[in-house]
C-alpha positions in Angstrom: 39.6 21.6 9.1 36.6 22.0 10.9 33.4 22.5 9.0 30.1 24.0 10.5 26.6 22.3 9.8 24.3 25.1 10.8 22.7 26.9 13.9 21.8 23.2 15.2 26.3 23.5 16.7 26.9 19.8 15.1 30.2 20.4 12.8 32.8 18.2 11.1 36.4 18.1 11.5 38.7 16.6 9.0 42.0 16.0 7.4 43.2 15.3 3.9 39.6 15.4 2.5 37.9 17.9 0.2 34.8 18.6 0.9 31.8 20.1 -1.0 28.5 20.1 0.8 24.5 20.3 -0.4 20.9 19.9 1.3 18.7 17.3 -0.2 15.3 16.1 0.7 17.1 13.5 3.3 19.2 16.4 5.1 22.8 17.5 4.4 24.9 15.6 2.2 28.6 15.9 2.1 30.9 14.5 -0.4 34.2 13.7 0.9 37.5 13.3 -1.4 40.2 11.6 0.6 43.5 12.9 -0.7 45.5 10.0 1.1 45.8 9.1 5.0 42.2 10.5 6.5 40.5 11.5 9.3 36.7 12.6 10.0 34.9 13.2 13.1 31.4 14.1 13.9 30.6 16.5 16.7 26.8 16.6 17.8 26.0 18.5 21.2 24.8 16.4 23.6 21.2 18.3 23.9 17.8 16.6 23.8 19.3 13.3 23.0 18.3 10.8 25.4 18.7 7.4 22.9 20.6 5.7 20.4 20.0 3.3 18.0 22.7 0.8 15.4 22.1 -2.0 13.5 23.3 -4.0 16.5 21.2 -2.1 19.4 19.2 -4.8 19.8 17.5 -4.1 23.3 20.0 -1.7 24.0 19.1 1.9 22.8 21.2 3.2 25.5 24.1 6.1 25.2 27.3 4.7 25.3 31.3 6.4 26.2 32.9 7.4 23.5 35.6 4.8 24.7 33.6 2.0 24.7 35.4 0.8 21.4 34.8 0.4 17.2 31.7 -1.0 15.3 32.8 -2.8 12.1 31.2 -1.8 9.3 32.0 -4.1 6.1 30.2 -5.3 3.4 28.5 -8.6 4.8 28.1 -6.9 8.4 26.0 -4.0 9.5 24.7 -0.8 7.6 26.3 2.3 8.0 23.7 4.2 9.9 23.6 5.5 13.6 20.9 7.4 15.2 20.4 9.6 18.3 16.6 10.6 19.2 15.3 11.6 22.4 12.3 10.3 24.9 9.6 11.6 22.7 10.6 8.9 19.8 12.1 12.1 17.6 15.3 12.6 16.0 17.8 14.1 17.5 20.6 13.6 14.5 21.2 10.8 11.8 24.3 9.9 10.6 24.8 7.6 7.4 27.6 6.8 4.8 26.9 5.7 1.2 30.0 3.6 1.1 29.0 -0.1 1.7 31.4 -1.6 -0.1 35.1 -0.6 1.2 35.7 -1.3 5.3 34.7 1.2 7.8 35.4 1.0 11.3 33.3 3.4 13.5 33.2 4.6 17.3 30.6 6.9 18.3 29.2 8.3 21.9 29.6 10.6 24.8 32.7 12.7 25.2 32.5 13.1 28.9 34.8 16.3 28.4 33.0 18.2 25.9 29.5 17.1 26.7 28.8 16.4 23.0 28.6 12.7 20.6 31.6 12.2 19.1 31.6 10.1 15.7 35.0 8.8 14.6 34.9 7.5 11.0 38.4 5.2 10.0 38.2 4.3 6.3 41.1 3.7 4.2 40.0 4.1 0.8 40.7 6.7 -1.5 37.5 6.6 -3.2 34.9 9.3 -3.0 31.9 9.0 -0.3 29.6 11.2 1.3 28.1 11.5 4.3 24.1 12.4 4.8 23.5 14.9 8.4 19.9 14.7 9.2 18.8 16.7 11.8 14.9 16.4 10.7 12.9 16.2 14.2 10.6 13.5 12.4 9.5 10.4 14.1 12.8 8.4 14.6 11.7 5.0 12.8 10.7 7.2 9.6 14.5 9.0 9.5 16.7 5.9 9.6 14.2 4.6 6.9 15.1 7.7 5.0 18.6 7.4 5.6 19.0 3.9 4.8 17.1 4.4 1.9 19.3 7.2 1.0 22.3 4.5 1.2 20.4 2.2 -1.2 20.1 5.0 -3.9 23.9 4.3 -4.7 23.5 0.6 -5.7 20.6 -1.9 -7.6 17.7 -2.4 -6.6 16.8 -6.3 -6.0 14.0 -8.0 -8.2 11.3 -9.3 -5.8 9.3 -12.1 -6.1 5.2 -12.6 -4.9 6.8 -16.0 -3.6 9.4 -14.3 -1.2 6.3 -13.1 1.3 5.0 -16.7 1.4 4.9 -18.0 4.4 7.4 -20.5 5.8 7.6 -24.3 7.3 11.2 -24.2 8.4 12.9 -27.7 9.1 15.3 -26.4 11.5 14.4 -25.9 14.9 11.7 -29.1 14.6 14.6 -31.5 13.2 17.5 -29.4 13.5 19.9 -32.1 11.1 17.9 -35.4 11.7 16.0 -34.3 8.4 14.9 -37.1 5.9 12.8 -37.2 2.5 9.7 -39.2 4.4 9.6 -36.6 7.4 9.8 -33.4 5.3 7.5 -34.6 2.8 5.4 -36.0 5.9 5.1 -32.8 7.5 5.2 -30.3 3.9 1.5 -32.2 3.6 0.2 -31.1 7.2 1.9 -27.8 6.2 -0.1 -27.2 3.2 -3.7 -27.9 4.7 -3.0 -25.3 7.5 -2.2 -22.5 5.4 2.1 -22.7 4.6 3.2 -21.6 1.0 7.0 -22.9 1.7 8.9 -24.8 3.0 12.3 -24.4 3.7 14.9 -27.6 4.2 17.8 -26.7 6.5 21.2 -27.6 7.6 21.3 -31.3 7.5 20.2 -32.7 4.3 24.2 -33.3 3.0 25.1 -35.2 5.7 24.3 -38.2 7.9 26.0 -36.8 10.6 23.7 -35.0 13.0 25.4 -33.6 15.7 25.8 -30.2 14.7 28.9 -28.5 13.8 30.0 -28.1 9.9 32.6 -30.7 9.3 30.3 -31.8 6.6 29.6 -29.0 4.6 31.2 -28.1 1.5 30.3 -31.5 -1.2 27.0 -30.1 -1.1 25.6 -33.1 -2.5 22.4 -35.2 -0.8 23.0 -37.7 1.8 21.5 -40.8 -0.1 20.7 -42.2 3.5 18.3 -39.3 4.0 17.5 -38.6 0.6 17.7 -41.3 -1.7 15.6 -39.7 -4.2 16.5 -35.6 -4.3 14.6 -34.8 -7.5 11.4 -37.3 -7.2 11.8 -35.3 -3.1 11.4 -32.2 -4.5 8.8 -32.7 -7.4 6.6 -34.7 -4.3 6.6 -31.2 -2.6 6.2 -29.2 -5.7 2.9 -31.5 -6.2 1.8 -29.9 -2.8 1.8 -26.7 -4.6 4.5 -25.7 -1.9 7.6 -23.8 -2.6 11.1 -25.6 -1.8 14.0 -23.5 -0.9 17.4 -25.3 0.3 19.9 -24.4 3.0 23.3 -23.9 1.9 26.5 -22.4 3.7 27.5 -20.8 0.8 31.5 -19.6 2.1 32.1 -23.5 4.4 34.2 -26.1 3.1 34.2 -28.9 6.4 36.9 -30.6 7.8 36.0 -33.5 6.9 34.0 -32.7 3.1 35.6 -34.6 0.5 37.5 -31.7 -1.0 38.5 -29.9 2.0 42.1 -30.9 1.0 41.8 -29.5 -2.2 40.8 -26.5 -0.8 42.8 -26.3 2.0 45.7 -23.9 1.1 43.3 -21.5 -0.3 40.9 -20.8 2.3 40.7 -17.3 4.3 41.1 -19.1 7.5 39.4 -22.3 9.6 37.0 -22.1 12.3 38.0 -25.3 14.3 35.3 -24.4 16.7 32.8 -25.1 14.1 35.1 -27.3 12.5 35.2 -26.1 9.0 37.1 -23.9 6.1 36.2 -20.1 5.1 36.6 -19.6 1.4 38.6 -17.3 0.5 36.4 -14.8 -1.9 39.8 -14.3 -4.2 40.5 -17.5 -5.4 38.8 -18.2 -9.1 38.8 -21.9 -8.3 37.0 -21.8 -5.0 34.6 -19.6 -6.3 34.0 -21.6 -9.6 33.7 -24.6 -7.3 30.9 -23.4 -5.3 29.1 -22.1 -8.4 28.9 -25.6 -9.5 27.6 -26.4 -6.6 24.7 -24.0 -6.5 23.8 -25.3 -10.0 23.2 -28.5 -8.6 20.9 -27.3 -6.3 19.1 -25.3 -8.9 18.8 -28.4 -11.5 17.6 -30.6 -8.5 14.6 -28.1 -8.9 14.9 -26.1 -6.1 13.0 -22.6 -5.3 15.7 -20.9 -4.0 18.2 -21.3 -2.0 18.5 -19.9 2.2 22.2 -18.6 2.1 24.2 -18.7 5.2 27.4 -17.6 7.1 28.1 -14.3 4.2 29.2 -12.8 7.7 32.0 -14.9 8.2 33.6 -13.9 5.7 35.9 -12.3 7.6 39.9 -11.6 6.9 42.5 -12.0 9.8 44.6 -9.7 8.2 41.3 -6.8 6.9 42.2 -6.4 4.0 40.4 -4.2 2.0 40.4 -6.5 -1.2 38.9 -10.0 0.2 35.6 -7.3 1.6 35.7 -5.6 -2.0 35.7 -9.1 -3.6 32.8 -10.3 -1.9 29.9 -8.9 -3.8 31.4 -10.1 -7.0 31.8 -13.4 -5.4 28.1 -13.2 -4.6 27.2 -12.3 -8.3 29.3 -15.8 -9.8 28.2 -18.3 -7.1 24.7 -17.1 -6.9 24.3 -16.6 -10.5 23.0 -19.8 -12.0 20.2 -19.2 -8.9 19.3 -15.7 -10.7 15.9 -15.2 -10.9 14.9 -18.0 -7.6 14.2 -17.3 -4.1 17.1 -16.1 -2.5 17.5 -15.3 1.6 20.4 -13.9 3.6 19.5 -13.6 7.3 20.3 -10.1 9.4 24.2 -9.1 9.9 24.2 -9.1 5.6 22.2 -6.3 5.5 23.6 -3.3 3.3 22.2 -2.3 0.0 25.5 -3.9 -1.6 24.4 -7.0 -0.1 20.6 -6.8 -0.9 20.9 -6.9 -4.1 22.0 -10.3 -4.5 19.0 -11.6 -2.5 14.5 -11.1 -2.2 14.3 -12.1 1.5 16.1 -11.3 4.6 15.6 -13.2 7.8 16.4 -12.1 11.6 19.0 -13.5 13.0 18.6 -16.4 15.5 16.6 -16.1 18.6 15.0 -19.8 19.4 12.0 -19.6 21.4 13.0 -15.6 22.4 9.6 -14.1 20.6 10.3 -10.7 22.4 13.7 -10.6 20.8 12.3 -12.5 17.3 9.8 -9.0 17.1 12.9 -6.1 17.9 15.0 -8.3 15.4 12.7 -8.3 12.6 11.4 -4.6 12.9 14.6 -3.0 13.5 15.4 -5.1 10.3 12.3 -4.0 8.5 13.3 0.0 8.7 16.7 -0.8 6.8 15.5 -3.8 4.2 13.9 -1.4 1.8 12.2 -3.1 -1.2 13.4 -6.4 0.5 10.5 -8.7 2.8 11.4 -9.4 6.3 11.0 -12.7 7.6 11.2 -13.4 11.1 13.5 -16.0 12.7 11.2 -19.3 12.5 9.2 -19.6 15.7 9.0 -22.7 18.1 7.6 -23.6 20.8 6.6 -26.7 23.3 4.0 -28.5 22.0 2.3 -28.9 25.2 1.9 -24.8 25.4 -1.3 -23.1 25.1 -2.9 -21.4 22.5 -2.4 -18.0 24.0 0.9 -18.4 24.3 1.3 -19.9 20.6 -0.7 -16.8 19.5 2.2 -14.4 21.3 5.2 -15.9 19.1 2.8 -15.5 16.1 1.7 -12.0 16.8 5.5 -11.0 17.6 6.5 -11.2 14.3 3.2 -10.3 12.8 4.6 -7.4 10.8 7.3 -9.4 8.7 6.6 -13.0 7.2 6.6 -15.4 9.9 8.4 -18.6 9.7 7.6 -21.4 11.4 9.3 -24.4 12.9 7.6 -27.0 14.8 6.9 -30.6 14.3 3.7 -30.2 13.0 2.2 -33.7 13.5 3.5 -33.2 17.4 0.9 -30.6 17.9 -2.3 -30.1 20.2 -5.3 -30.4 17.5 -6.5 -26.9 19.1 -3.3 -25.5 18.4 -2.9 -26.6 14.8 -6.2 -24.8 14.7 -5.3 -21.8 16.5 -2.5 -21.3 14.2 -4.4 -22.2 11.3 -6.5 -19.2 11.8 -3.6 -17.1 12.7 -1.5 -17.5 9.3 -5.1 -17.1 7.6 -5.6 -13.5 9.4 -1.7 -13.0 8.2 -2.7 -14.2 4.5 -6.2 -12.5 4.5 -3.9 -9.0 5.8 -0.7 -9.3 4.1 -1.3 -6.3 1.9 -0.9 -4.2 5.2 1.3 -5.9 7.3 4.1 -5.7 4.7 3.4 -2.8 2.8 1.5 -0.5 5.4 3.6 2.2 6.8 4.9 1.4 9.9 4.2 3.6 13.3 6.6 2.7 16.5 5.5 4.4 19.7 8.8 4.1 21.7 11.0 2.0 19.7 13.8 2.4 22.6 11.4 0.2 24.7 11.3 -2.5 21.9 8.6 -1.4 20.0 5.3 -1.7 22.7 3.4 -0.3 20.2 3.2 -1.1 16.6 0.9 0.1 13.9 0.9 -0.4 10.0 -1.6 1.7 7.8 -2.4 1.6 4.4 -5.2 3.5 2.5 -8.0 2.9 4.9 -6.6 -0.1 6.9 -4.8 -0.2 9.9 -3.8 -3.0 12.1 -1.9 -2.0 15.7 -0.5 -4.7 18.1 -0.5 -3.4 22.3 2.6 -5.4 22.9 2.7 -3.5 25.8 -0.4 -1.7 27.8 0.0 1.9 26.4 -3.1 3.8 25.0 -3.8 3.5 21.7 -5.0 5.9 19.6 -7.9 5.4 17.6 -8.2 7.9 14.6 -11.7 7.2 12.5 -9.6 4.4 10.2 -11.4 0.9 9.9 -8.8 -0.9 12.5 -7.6 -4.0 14.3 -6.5 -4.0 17.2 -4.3 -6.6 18.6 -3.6 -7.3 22.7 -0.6 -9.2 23.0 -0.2 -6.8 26.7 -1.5 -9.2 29.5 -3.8 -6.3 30.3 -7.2 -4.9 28.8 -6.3 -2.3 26.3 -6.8 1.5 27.1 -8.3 3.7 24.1 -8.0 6.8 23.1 -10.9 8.1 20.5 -11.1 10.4 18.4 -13.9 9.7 16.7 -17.6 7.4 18.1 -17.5 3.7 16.6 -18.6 0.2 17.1 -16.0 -2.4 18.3 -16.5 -6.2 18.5 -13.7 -8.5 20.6 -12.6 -11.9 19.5 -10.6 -14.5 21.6 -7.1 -15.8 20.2 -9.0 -18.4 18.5 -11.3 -15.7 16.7 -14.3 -16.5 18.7 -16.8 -13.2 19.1 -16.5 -12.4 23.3 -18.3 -9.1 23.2 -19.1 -6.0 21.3 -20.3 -2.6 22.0 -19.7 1.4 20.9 -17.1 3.9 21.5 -17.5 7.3 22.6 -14.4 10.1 21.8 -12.5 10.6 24.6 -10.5 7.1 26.5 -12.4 3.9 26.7 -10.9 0.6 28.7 -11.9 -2.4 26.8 -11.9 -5.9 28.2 -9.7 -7.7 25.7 -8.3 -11.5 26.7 -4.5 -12.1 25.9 -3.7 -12.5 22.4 -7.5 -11.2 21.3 -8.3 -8.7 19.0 -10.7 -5.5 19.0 -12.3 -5.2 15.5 -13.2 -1.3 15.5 -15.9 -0.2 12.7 -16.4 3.8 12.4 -18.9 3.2 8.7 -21.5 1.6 11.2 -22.1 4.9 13.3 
């Protein structure tokens, strides 16, 4: 059957469904019944779209064939939202499905014959769905917040911690597995006097073997070599008035843990590349084991725990029960953690998943700051109540404190984490970042909770603004005017080039350095004024002094 949206030519076709359809504030919503064996496409005209964007886009906002093969939506990977917008950062047409929890596979782009977006949806379940239309010419970053927010209605909201916006020593990428009680507790104490409120241990701590890989995972119980004193360990850090969250692979069971033979028959399949088991979310005993497990953690005194790997959870044969069982294996093993910091990291992302979790972190980008800041704010328009943090920066400790600034500033908008051997560092660079997490501390309120304004999103966010009440705070990522609108505002230069503004109203302006030093100072007239602004520096713009 095929069923007509309205004047805009998009329509549905579909088989063995019944179909009732409704507006809402979000767009059009229609509620799909599958009678048994289904199909549903999406037709869109191909006129004044110029861009896409998916959970996965990364830099890619590009059109792709309609041939060019199926997304994967399950309930540990991706949100089911796609969006088409065109070169003046508007939407085009949003697509999004409330189902999160039963598999969906998707294809979606350019019919070469027909000149339109074609949307395949495959789903197999005979439960009711809907699917929301919006065909809103809104900014593009504010629609698939509505959209995704619209997909969140359908399950719980999270509970979210102050703590989870505190920002983060990570022990990863500065000691990776070589992690031991004196070094974390070493550099937890530098941490503290520079501004960190947590500090998350990583991979490593549960085994004595540090050469990557996951054979050892699965005991989840401290390597007394490292650690010979877990709880005194964690109530040193807790005397630093630091958060302590632990790493943990929640669905591993390594080749070479103690009970990997136990498990062995029951697992969901084994990753020899990474040399270790996948539990299998339907067997009791593997997911009472585990739960054990995480209570260990908890009565060490732990935070919170950093959860990793949900995503592989994957079935070679898809079936739709072991994706349907995960949340509920989520809700045992996590439970005696209920109430503690709790992150998942990117590909997790659907409301399902969210709301077993108060953080979610980018997925991992070492050293790629460009790719840390397109991670983390694509993230941030589908996380709803749920803080962003960015993948932990690093950097050479011999680098300069411009270029220390430009990782910090790239992930300015979510909370930053941080991973660099602290006591390794440049004094002028402890310093530098010292004042940077301060102006990240002292603005939190509107980094995080600000609305957030993308000027060309498909050329990975240049431009990024958050406003809240009064208070706005942009970031020139790339040189592209800025508009300046009578709000008290900072502006941030992380461009390479002095910053071009656009006025609206007179004002007085002062610049500071990357290491917050005054450089200059002087008025504004309406109209577009060229500022000299060093790299990393910021333009402090004052309209109540006029």
């Amino acid at each position: 059957m095929k069923l007509q949206n309205g004047s805009d030519g998009i329509y549905l076709l579909y088989e063995n469904y019944e179909a009732m359809k409704k507006e809402s504030l979000h767009g059009t919503i229609y509620t799909l019944k599958p009678l048994y064996e289904c199909r549903l496409e999406i037709h869109i005209p191909l006129i004044n779209i110029q861009f896409s964007w998916f959970t996965t886009s990364g830099r890619s906002n590009g059109l792709e064939p309609d041939w060019n093969g199926e997304v994967k939506i399950r309930p540990n990977i991706n949100i089911p939202v796609i969006s088409f917008y065109n070169q003046k950062g508007k939407n085009s047409c949003t697509v999004a499905i409330s189902d999160c929890l039963n598999p969906i596979n998707i294809s979606y782009g350019v019919s070469e014959e027909d000149k339109e977006i074609i949307i395949k949806i495959k789903r197999k379940s005979q439960d009711s769905f809907s699917v929301l239309l919006s065909t809103s010419g809104e900014e593009i970053t504010d629609v698939i917040f509505s959209a995704s927010s619209w997909v969140s209605s359908f399950y719980p909201k999270p509970v979210i911690p102050n703590e989870s916006e505190s920002i983060v020593y990570s022990t990863w990428y500065s000691m990776h597995q070589n992690v031991s009680q004196e070094a974390v507790e070493q550099e937890a104490k530098l941490a503290k006097k520079i501004g960190f409120e947590s500090v998350f241990l990583d991979d490593g701590w549960q085994t004595s073997d540090n050469r990557r890989g996951y054979k050892y995972t699965g005991d989840w119980e401290f390597d007394r070599s490292k650690f010979p004193d877990p709880v005194g360990h964690v109530k040193r850090i807790h005397q630093l008035n630091l958060n302590y969250v632990v790493w943990i692979a929640l669905p591993f069971i390594g080749k070479e843990s103690k009970i990997f033979n136990k498990f062995s028959k029951k697992l969901l399949r084994v990753n020899e590349g990474w040399g270790t088991g996948i539990v299998d979310p339907l067997d009791q005993e593997t997911t009472d084991y585990i739960k054990e497990r995480v209570n260990y953690l908890v009565k060490l005194g732990f935070d919170g725990l950093k959860v990793d790997f949900i995503d592989s959870i994957i079935d070679p044969d898809d079936r739709d029960d072991v994706y349907r069982k995960i949340p509920e294996f989520l809700r045992e093993t996590l439970g005696p953690a209920n109430g503690k910091l709790i992150e998942f990291r990117q590909r997790y992302i659907s409301p399902i998943m969210l709301q077993y979790c108060n953080m979610i972190r980018s997925a991992d980008c070492p050293g790629d700051h460009i790719e840390n800041r397109i991670r983390s704010l694509s993230t941030r328009l589908i996380s709803g109540i749920v803080p962003v943090h960015s993948d932990p920066l690093m950097w050479n400790s011999e680098d300069s404190m411009e270029n220390i600034s430009f990782a910090f500033i790239n992930v300015l908008f979510t909370v930053p984490q941080i991973s660099v051997m602290l006591k390794e560092q440049k004094s002028e660079n402890l310093e530098v970042l010292r004042k940077w997490i301060e102006f990240w501390k002292e603005h939190r309120l509107t980094l995080l909770h600000g609305k957030i304004s993308v000027k060309h999103m498909e050329l990975n966010f240049p431009t990024v603004s958050s406003i809240i009440n009064n208070q706005k705070i942009t970031v020139c990522y790339s040189p592209i005017p800025v508009n300046v609108d009578g709000k008290e505002e900072i502006i941030i230069n992380s461009s390479g080039s002095n910053l071009l503004l656009e006025s609206e109203t007179e004002a007085v302006y002062t610049v500071k350095d990357c290491n917050f030093q005054e450089v200059g100072k002087g008025r504004l007239s309406t109209g577009l004024n060229r500022i000299s602004t060093p790299f990393c520096g910021q333009i402090y713009i004052e309209t109540s002094k006029i």
